[in-house]
Every structure is written in C-alpha cells, then in structure tokens.
N, CA and C atoms as an extended XYZ file, in Angstrom:
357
Properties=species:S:1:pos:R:3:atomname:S:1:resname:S:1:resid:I:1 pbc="F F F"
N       110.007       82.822      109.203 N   UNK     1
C       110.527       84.136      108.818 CA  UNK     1
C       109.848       84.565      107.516 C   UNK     1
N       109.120       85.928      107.504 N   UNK     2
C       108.915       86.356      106.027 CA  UNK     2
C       109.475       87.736      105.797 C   UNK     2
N       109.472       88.079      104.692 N   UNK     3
C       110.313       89.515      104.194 CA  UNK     3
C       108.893       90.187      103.751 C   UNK     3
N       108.838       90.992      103.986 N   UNK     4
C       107.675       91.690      103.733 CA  UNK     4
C       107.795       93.450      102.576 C   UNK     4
N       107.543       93.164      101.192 N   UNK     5
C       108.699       94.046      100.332 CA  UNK     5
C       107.177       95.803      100.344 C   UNK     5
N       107.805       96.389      100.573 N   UNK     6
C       106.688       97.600       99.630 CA  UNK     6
C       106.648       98.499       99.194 C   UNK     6
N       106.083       99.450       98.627 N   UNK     7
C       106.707      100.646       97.816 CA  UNK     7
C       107.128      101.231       96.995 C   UNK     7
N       106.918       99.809       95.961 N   UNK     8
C       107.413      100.342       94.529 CA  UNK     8
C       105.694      100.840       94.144 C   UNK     8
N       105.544      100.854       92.844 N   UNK     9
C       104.995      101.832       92.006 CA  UNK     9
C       105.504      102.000       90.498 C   UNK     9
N       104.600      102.991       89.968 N   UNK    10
C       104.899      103.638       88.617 CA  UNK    10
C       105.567      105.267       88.799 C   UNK    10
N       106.224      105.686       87.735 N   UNK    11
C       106.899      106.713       87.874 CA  UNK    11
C       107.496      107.447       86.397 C   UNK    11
N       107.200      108.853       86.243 N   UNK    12
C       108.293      108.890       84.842 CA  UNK    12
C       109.559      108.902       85.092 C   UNK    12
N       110.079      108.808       84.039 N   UNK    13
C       111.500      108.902       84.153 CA  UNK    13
C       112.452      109.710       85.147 C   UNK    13
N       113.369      109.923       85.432 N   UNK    14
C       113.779      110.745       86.185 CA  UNK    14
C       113.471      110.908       87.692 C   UNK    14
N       112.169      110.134       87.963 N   UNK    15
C       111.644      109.762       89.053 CA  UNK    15
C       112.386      109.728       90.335 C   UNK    15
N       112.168      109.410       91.191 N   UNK    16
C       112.645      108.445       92.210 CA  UNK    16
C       111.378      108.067       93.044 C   UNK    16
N       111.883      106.901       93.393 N   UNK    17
C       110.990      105.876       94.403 CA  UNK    17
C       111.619      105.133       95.837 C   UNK    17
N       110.967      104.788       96.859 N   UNK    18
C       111.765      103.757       97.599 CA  UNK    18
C       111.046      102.928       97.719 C   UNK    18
N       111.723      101.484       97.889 N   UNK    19
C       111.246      100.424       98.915 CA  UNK    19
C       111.836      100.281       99.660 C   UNK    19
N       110.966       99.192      100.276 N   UNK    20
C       111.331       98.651      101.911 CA  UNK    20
C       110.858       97.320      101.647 C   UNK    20
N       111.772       96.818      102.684 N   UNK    21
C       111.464       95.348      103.472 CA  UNK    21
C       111.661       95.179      104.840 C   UNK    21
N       110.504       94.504      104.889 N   UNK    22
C       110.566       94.204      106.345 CA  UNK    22
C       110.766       92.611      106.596 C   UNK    22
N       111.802       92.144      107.629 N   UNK    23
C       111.724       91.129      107.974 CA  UNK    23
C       111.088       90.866      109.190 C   UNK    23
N       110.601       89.742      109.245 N   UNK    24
C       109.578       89.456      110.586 CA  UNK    24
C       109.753       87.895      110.916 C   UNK    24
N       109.766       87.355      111.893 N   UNK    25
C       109.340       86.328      112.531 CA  UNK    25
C       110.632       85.839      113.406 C   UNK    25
N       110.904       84.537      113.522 N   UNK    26
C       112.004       84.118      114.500 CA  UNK    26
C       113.431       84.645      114.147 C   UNK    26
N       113.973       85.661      114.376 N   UNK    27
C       114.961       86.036      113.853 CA  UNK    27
C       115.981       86.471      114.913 C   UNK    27
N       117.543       85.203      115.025 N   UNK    28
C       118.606       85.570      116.076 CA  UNK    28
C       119.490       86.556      115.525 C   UNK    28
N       119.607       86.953      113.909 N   UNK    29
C       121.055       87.549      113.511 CA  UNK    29
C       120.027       87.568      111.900 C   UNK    29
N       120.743       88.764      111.351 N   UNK    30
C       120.910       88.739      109.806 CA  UNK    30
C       121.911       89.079      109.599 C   UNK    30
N       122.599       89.254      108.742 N   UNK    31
C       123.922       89.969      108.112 CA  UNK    31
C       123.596       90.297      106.653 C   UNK    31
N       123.761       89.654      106.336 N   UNK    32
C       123.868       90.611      104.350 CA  UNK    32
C       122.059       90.283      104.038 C   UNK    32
N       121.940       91.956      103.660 N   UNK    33
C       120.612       91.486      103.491 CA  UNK    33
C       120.497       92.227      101.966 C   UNK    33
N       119.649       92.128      101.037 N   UNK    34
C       119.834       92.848       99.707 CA  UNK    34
C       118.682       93.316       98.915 C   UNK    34
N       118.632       93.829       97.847 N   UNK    35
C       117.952       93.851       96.927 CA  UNK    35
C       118.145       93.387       95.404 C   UNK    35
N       116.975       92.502       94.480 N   UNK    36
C       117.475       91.774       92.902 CA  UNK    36
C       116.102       92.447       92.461 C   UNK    36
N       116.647       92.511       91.075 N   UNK    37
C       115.295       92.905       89.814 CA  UNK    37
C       115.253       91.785       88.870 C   UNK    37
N       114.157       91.900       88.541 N   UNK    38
C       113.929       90.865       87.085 CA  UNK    38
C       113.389       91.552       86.357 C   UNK    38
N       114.019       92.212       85.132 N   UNK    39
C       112.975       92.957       84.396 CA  UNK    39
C       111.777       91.751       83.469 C   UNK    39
N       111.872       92.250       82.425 N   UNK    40
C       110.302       91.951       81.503 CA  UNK    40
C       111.327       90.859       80.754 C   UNK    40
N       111.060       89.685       80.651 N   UNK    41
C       111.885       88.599       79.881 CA  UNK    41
C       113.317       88.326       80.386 C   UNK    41
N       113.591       88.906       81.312 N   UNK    42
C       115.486       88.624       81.522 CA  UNK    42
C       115.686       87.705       82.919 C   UNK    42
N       116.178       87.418       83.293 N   UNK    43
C       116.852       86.806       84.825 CA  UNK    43
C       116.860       87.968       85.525 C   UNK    43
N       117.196       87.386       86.785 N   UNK    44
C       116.763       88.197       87.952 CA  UNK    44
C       118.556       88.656       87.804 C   UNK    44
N       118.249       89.731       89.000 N   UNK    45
C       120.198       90.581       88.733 CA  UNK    45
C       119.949       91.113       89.854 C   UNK    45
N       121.237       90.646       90.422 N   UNK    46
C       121.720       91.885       91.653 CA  UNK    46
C       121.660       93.427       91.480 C   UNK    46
N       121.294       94.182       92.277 N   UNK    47
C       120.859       95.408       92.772 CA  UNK    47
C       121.750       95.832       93.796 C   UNK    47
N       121.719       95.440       94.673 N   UNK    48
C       122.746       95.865       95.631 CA  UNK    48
C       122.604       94.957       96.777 C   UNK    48
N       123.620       95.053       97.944 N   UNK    49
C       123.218       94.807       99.178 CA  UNK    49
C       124.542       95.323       99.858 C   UNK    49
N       123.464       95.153      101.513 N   UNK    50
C       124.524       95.748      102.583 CA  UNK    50
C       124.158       94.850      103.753 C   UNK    50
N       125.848       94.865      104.478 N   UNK    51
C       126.169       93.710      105.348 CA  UNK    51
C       125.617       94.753      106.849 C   UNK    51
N       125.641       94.394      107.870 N   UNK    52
C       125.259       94.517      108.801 CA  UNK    52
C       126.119       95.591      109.850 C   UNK    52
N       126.904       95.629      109.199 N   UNK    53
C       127.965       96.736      109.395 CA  UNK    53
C       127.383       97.560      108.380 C   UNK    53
N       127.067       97.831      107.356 N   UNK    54
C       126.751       99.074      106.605 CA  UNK    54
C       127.227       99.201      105.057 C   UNK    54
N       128.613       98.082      105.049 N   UNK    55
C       129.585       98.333      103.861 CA  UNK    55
C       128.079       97.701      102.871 C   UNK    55
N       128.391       98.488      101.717 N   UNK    56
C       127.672       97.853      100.628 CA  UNK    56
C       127.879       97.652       99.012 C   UNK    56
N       127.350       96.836       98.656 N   UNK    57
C       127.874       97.078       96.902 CA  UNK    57
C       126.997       96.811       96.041 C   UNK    57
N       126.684       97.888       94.662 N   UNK    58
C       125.791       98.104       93.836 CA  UNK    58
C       126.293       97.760       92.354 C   UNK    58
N       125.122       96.866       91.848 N   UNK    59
C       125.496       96.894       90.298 CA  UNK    59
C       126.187       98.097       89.439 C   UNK    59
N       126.799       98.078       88.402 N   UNK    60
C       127.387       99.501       87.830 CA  UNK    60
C       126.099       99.780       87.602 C   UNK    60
N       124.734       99.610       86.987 N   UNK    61
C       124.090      100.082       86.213 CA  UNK    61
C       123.243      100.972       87.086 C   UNK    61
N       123.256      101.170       88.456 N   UNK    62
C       122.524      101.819       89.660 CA  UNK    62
C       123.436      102.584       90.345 C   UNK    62
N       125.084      102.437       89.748 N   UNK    63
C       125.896      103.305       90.916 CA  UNK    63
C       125.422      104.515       90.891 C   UNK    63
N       125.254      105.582       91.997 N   UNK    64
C       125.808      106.988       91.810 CA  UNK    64
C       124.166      107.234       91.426 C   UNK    64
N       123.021      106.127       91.569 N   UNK    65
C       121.629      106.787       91.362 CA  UNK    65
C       120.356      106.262       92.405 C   UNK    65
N       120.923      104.813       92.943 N   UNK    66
C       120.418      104.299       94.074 CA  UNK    66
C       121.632      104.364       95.591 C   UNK    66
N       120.598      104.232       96.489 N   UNK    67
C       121.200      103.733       97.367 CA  UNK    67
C       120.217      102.997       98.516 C   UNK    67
N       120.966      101.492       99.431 N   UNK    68
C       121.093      100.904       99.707 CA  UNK    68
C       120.956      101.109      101.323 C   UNK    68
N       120.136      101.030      102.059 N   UNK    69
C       120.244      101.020      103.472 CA  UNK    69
C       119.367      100.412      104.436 C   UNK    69
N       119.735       99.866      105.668 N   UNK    70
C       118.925       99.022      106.640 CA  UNK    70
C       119.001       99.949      108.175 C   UNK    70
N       117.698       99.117      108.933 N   UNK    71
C       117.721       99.446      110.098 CA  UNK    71
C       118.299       97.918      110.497 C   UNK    71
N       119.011       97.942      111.450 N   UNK    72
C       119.236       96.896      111.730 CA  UNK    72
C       118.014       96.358      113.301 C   UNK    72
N       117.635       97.733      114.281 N   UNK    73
C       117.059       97.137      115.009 CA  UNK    73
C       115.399       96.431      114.463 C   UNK    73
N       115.327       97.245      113.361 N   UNK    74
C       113.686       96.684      112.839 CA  UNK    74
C       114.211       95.651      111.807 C   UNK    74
N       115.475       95.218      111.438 N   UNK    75
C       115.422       94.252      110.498 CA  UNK    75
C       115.012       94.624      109.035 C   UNK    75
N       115.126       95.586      108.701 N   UNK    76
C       114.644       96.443      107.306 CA  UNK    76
C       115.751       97.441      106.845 C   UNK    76
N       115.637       96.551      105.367 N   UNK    77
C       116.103       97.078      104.516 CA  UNK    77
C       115.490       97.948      103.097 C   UNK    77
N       115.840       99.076      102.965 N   UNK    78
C       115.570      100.169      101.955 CA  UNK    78
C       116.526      100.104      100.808 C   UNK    78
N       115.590      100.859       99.639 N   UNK    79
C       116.698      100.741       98.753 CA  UNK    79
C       115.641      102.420       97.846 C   UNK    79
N       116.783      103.053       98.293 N   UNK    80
C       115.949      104.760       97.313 CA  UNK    80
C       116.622      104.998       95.987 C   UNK    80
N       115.646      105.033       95.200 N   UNK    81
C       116.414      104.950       93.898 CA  UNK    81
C       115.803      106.339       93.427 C   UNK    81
N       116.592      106.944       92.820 N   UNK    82
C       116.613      108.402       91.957 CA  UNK    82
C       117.068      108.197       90.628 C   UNK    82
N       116.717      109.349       90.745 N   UNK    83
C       116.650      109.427       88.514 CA  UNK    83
C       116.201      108.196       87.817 C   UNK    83
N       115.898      107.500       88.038 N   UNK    84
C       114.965      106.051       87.733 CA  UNK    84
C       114.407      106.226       86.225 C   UNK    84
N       115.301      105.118       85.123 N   UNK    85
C       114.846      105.008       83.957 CA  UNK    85
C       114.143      104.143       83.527 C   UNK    85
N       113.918      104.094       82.494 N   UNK    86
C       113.248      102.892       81.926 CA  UNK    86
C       113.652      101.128       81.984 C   UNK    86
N       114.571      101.147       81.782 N   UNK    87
C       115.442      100.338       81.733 CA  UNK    87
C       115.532       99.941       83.217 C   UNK    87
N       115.126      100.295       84.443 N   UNK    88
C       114.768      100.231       86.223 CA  UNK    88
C       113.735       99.328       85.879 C   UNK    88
N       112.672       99.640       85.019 N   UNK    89
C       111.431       98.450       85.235 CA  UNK    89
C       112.027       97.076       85.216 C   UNK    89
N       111.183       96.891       86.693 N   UNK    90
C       111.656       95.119       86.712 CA  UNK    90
C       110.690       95.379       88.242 C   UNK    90
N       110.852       93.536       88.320 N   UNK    91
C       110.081       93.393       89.747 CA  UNK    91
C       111.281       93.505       90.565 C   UNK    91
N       111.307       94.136       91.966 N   UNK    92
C       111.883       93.883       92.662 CA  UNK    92
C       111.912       93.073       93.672 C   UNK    92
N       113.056       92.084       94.565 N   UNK    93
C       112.990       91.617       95.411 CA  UNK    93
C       113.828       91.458       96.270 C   UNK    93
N       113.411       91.528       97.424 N   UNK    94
C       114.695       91.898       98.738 CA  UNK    94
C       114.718       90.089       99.058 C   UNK    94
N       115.979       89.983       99.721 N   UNK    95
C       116.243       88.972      100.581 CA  UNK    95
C       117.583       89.159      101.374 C   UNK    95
N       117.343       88.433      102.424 N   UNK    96
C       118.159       88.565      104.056 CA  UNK    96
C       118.825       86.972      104.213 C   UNK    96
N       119.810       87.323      104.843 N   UNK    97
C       120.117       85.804      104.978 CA  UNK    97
C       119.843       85.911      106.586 C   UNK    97
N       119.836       85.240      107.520 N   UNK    98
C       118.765       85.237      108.613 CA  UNK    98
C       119.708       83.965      109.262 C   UNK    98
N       119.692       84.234      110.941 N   UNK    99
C       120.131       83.147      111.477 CA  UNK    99
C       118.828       82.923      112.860 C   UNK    99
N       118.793       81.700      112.856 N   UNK   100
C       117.565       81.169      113.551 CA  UNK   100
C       118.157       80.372      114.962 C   UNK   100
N       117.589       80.296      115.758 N   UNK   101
C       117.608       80.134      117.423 CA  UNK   101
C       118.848       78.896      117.515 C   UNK   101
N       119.004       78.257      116.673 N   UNK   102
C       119.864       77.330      116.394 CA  UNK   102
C       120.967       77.452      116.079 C   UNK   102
N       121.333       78.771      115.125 N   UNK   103
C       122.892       79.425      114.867 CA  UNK   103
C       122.778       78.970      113.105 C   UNK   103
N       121.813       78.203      112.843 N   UNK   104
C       121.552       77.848      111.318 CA  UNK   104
C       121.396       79.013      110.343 C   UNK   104
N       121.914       79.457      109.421 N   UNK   105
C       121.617       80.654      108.388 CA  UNK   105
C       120.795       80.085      107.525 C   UNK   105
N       120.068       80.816      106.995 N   UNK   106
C       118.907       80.457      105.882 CA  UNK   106
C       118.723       82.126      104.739 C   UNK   106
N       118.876       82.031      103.733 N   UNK   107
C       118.680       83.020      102.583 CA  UNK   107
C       116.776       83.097      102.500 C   UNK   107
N       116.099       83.719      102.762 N   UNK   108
C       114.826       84.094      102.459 CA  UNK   108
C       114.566       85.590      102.016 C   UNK   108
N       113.713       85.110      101.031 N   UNK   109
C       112.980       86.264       99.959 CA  UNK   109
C       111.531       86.821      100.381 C   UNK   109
N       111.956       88.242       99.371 N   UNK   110
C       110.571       88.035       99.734 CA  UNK   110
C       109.808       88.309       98.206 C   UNK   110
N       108.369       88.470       98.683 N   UNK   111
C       107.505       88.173       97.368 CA  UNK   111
C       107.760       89.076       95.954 C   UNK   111
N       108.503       90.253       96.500 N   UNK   112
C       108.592       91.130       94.785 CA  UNK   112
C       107.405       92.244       95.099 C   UNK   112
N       108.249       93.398       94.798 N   UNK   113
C       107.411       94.272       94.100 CA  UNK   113
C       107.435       94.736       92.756 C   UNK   113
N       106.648       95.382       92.119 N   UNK   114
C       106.997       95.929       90.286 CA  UNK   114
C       107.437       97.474       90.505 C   UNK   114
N       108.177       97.976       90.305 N   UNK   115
C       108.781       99.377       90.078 CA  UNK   115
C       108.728       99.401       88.200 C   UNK   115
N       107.769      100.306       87.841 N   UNK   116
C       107.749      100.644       86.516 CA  UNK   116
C       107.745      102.506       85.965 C   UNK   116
N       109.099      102.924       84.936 N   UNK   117
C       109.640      103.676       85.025 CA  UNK   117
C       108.971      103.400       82.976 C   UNK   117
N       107.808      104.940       83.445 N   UNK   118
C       107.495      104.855       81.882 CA  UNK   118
C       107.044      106.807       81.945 C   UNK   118
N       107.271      107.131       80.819 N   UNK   119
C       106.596      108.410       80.185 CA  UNK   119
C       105.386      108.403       79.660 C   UNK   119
C-alpha cells in the first residue's frame, strides 16, 4: 500500500490551496483516513481527519478555514485550505488506516508535501 500526497505549493497569505492523497495498492477497507503538519522546528500535529462515513474533526487552529474530504471509491483524501497563513507553513502528511485481504488494519503514510504561506 502507498499514499501518494500532492498539491501543496507556495502561496501569500490569504491564499488557499488543496491537497490530495491517493491511496493505492492492496486495499480491502479504510476507515479514518487524515491529514498532520510539521511546521519548521515543531512536532508533527493533527490537521484533521474523516471516517468513512464522512463525520470529521479539525484542529481549532484550521476550524472554519480548512476542510477535510474523501472519495471513498478512489480511496482519496483532500484537504482545501483557505485563507492560509503563515503560521499553515509546515510539511504536510496524509495517512489512512487500511485493512488488507486478511481483515489486518495497518496506519500508512504518506511521504509529505511542503505548503508554504509567505508574502
């Protein structure tokens, strides 16, 4: 299984951008699949995610400016972010938790993109 992330970029402020991920390979089921940032020196941080039904939940610091959504038949998940500040720069990275021919769940990432929010 790989997650395949793309679409970030540079942007000024106020911006908006999307990514995507794509998941690909042996895949029986996903359910919660998400998006994390790591900005410049900090730990990585939840962003959001949404379960397979649709319900979803976003850090305060993105409510009410991103949002969070999947296809479920392509296995891809989006995340469109608006008004995008400075303080947005970070790498991003999606991950899916994934169930395999076996009924086994497995959490896989994928590689990161950089979303950078400068004037």
């Amino acid at each position: 299984v790989q997650l395949q992330a793309s679409g970030g970029g540079s942007v000024q402020p106020g911006g908006s951008l999307r990514v995507s991920c794509a998941a690909s390979g042996s895949i029986f089921g996903a359910n919660v699949m998400g998006w994390y940032r790591q900005p410049p020196g900090k730990q990585r941080e939840l962003v959001a995610v949404i379960t397979s039904g649709g319900s979803s939940n976003y850090a305060d610091s993105v409510k009410g400016r991103f949002t969070i959504s999947r296809d479920n038949a392509k296995n891809t998940v989006y995340l469109q972010m608006n008004s995008l500040k400075p303080e947005d720069t970070a790498v991003y990275y999606c991950n899916a938790n994934i169930m395999n021919r076996l009924g086994h769940w497995t959490v896989y990432w994928g590689q990161g993109t950089q979303v950078t929010v400068s004037s």
